[in-house]
C-alpha positions in Angstrom: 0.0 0.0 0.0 1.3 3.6 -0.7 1.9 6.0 2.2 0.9 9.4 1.8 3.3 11.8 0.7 4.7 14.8 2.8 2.6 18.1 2.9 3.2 21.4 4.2 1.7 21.8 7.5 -0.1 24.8 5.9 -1.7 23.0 2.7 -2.5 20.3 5.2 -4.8 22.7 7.3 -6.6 23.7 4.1 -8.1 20.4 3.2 -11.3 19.2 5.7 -11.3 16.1 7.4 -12.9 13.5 5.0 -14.6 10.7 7.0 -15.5 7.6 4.6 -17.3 4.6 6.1 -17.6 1.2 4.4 -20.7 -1.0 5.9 -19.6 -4.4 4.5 -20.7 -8.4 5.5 -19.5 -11.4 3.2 -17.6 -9.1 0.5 -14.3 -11.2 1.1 -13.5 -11.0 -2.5 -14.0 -7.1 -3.2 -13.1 -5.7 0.3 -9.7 -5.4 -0.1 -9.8 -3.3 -3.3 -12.5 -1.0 -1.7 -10.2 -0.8 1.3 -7.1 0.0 -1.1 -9.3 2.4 -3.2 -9.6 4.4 0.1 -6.2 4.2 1.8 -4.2 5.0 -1.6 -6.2 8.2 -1.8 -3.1 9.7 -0.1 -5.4 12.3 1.0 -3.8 14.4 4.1 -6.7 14.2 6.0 -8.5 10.6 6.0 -10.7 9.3 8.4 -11.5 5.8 7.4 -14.2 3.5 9.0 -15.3 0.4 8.6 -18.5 -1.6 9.9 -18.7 -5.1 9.4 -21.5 -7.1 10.0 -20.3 -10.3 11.5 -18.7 -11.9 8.5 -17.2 -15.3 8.3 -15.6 -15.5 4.8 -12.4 -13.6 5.7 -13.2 -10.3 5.7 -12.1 -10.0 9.1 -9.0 -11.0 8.3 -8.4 -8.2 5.8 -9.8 -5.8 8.0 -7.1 -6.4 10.5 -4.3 -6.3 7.7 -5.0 -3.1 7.4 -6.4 -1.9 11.0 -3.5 0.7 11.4 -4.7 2.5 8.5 -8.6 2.6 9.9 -10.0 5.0 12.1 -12.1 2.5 13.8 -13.5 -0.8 12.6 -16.1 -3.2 14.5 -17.4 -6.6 13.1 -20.5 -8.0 14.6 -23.7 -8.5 13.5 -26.4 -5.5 13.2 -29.4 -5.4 11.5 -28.5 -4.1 7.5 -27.0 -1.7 6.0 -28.1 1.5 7.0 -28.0 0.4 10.7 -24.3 -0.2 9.9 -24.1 3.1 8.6 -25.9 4.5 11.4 -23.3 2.9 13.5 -19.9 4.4 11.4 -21.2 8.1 11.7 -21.4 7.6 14.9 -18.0 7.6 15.0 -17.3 10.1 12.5 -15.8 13.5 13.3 -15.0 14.6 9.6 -16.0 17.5 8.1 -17.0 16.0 5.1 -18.6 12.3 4.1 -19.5 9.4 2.2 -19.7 6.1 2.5 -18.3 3.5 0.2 -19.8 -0.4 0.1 -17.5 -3.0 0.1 -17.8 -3.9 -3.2 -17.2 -0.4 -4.7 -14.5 2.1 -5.6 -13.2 5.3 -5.6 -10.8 6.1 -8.2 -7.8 7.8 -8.2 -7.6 11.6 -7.1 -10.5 11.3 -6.2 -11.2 12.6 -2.4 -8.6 15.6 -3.6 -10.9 16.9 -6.0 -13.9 16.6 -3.9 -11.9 18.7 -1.2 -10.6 21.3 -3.8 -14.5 22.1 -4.4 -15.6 22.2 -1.3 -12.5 24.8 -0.7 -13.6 26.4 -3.4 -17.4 26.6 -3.1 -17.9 27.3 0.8 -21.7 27.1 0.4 -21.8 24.0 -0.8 -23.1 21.1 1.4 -24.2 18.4 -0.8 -22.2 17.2 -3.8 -22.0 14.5 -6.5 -19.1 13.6 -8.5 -19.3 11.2 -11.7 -19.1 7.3 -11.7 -17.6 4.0 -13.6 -20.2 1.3 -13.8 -18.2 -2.0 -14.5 -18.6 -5.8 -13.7 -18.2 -9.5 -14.7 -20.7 -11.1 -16.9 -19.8 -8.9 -20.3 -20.8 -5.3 -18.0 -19.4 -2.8 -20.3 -17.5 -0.7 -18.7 -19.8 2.9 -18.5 -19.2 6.6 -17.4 -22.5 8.0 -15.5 -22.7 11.5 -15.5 -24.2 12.0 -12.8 -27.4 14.4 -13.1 -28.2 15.3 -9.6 -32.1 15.7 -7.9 -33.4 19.1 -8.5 -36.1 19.0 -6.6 -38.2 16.9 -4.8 -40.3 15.7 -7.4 -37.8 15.1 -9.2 -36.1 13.2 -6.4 -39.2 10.9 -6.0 -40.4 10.0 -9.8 -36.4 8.9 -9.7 -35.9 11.2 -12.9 -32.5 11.7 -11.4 -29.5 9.5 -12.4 -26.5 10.5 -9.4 -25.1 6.3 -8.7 -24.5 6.8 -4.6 -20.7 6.2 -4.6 -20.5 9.5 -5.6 -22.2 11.3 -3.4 -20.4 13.5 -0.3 -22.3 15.5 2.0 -21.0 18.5 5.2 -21.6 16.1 8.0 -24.2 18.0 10.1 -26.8 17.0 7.1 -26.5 13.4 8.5 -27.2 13.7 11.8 -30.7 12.1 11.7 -28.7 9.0 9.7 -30.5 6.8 7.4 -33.8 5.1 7.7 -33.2 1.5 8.7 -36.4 -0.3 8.2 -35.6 0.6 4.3 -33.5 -1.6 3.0 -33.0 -0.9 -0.5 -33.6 2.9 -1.1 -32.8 4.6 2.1 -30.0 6.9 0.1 -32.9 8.0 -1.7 -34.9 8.7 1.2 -32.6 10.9 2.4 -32.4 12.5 -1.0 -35.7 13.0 -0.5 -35.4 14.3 3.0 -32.5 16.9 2.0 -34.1 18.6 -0.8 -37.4 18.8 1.4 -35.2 21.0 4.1 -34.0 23.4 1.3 -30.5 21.7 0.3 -29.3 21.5 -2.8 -26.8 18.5 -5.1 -24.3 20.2 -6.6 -22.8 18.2 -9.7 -18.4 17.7 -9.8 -18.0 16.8 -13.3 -15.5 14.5 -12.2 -15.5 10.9 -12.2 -14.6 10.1 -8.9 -16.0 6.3 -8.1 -16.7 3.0 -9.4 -19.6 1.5 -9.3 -19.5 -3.1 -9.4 -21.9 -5.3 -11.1 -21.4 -8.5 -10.1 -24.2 -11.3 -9.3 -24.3 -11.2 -5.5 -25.0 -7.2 -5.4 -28.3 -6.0 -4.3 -28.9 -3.9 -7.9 -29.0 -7.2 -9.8 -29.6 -10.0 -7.5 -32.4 -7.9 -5.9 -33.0 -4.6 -8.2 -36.6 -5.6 -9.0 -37.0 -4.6 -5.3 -35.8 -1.3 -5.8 -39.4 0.0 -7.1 -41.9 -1.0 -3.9 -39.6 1.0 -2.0 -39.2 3.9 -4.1 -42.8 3.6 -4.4 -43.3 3.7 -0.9 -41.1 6.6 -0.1 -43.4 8.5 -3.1 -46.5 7.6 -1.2 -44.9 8.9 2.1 -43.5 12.5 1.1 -45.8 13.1 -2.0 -47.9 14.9 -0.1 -45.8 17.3 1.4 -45.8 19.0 -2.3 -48.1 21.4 -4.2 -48.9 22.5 -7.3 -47.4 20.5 -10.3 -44.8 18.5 -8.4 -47.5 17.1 -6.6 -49.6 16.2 -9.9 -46.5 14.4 -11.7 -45.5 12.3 -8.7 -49.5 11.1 -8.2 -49.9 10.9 -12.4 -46.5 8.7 -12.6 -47.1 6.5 -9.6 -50.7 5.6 -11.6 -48.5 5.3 -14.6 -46.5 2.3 -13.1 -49.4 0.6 -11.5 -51.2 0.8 -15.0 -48.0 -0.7 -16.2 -47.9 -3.8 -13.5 -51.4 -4.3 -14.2 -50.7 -5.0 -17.8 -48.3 -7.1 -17.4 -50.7 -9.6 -15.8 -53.2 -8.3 -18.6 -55.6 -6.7 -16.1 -56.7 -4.2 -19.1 -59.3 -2.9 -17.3 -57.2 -1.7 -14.2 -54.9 -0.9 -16.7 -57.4 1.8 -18.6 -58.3 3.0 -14.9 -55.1 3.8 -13.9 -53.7 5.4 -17.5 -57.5 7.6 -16.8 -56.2 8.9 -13.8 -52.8 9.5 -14.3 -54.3 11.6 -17.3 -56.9 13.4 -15.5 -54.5 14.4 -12.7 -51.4 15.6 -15.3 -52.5 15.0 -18.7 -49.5 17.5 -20.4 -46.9 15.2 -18.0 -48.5 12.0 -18.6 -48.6 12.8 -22.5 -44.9 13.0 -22.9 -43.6 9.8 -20.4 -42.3 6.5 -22.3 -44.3 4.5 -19.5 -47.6 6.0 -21.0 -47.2 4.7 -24.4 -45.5 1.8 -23.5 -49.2 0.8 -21.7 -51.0 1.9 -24.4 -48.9 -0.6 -26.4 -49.4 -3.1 -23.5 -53.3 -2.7 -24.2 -53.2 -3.0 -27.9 -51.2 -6.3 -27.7 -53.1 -7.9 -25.9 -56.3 -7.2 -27.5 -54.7 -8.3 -30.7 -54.1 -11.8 -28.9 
């Protein structure tokens, strides 16, 4: 492992404390190249944690190869991800931070650039660089650009595209942690939760992390899981919003039950629900792929 290279004490004081906190259980054969991916950061001013959730293929043992380099490190069974996240910021003291699962990256330069912006734009609280999508199983090998939430509508119709490894937020914004009866979505939720208070995503257009595909990760073993909780999250805050924001997140949550309903070829519940996502946004609902997509749904199957 590289050590970090010598700084004046003065550029040392400029850069904030970065806190990073890696909730891993079972990720034996990624952990040590997230770990790596941290530690060879060189960045002056690192605080690395990790939470481990009881594992017994061996992660412990590459925890404690590097246990000099961590901040603090537990491993011991808890009850999911965010409640081992919940756990790491208690522990934090940073200035600034993220968290980085234990089957992801961050790529070179990469906590220097995000501390350079945050130097650099001293109202900013909320930012989100770029990421690699790669993995086995013929992944290509993609650059997301990230495009950040805007709003909270936007936030919960997911018509954002910002992967989470690239997110880093001031630390004070985390101090009601994440939601841990979620566990799927509860970065989104606190998307959701942030933009609802008034804080805003700024965009680095800088790739900064790595984003894995592999079969055992919860986006393709378990993504069709993603949507109930999204959906339920939409159900939850939706009303919190007026006007038009309000209108798209009811007419696009009818979209997608229309949608399920035709893929059991309900057509009749399909009809109702394309109705009242019409009724309630018609100009919204008129320009969304999901709405045509139905209507093609409906048209199959009467052909059938």
């Amino acid at each position: 492992m590289q050590t970090a290279t010598y700084l004046h004490p003065n550029l040392l004081r400029r850069f904030p404390k970065i806190s990073i906190i890696t909730p891993s259980f079972n990720q034996a054969p990624f952990l040590e190249e997230t770990i790596c991916s941290v530690l060879n950061q060189r960045y002056p001013h690192l605080e690395y944690i990790v939470i481990d959730g009881g594992s017994t293929d061996g992660s412990v043992e590459i925890i404690k190869r590097y246990e000099s380099h961590l901040a603090y490190w537990v491993s011991e069974p808890d009850r999911g991800q965010a409640h081992a996240l919940n756990k790491g910021l208690k522990q934090v003291t940073g200035e600034i931070v993220a968290f980085l699962n234990s089957d992801d990256l961050y790529l070179p330069g990469a906590l220097m650039a995000v501390a350079e912006y945050f130097c650099e734009h001293t109202d900013c609280k909320w930012l989100c660089g770029d990421t690699l999508f790669f993995g086995n199983g013929g992944c290509r090998t993609e650059l997301i650009q990230a495009r950040v939430p805007q709003s909270v509508a936007h936030c919960l119709m997911c018509a954002y595209n910002a992967p989470q490894p690239g997110m880093f937020w001031k630390r004070e914004l985390l101090n009601a942690g994440f939601q841990e009866r979620l566990r799927y979505s509860f970065d989104h939720e606190l998307y959701v939760r942030l933009l609802l208070a008034g804080y805003r995503c700024e965009h680095l257009t800088v790739p900064v992390a790595a984003y894995r595909y592999h079969a055992g990760s919860k986006s393709v073993a378990e993504g069709h899981r993603f949507g109930n909780e999204f959906d339920e999250i939409a159900e939850r805050y939706e009303n919190q919003l007026t006007g038009t924001g309000r209108r798209w997140c009811r007419s696009v949550r009818f979209l997608k039950q229309a949608y399920q309903a035709g893929q059991v070829g309900k057509g009749r519940e399909t009809v109702k629900y394309l109705f009242r996502a019409l009724l309630i946004h018609p100009e919204g609902t008129l320009r969304r792929r999901l709405f045509w997509k139905c209507l093609h749904q409906l048209l199959r199957s009467s052909l059938l």
